[in-house]
C-alpha positions as CSV (number, residue, x, y, z in Angstrom):
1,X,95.5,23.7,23.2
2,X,95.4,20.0,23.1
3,X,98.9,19.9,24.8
4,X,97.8,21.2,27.7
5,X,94.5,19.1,27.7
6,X,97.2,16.1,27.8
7,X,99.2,17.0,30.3
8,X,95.9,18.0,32.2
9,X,94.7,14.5,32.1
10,X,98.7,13.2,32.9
11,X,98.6,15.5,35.8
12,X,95.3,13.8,37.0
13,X,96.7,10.2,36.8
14,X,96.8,8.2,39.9
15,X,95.7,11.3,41.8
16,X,93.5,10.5,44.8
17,X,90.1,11.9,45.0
18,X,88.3,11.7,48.0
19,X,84.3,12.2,47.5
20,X,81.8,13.1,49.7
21,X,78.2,10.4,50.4
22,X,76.3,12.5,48.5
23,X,79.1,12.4,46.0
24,X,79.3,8.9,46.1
25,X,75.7,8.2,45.8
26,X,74.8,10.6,42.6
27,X,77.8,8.6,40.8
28,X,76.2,5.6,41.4
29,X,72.9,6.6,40.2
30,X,74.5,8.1,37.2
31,X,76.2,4.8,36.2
32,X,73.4,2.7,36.7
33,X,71.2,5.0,34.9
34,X,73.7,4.4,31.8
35,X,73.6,1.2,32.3
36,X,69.7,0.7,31.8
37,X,70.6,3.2,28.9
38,X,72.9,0.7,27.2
39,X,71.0,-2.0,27.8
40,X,67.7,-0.4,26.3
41,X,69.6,0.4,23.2
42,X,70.3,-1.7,20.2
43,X,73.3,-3.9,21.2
44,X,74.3,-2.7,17.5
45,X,73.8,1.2,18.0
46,X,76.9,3.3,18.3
47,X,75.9,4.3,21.5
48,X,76.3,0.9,23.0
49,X,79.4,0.1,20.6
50,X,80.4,3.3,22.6
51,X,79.8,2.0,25.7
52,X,81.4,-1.4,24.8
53,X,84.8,0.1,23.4
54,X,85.6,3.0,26.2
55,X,83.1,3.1,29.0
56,X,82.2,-0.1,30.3
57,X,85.8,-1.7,31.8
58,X,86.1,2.0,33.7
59,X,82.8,2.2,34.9
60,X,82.6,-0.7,36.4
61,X,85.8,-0.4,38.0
62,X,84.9,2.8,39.0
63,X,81.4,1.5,40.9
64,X,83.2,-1.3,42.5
65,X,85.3,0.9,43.9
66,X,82.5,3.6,45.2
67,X,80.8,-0.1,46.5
68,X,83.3,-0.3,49.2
């Protein structure tokens, strides 16, 4: 099963996905929501050494890019 997870995710890579306003707008208020999340939370927690590791370059990248 995790085989075809992989190539699920490969498969998805560089793919473009095209998002509606509404879209648009509920992922923004979903990151920014996380973001007060992380910040609320003890810069030591796992959640925020989560966020730190994995989430945080993406996200970001991901809201600049829903910005434009």
């Amino acid at each position: 099963m995790s085989r075809k997870v992989n190539n699920e995710n490969k498969s998805f890579r560089g793919s473009i996905v095209y998002l509606t306003s509404m879209e648009k707008e509920a992922l923004k208020r979903a990151i920014n929501q996380y973001l007060e999340d992380v910040g609320g939370a003890d810069k030591n927690s796992p959640f925020a050494q989560f966020f730190h590791e994995y989430d945080e370059g993406p996200l970001s990248s991901a809201y600049n890019k829903l910005i434009k």
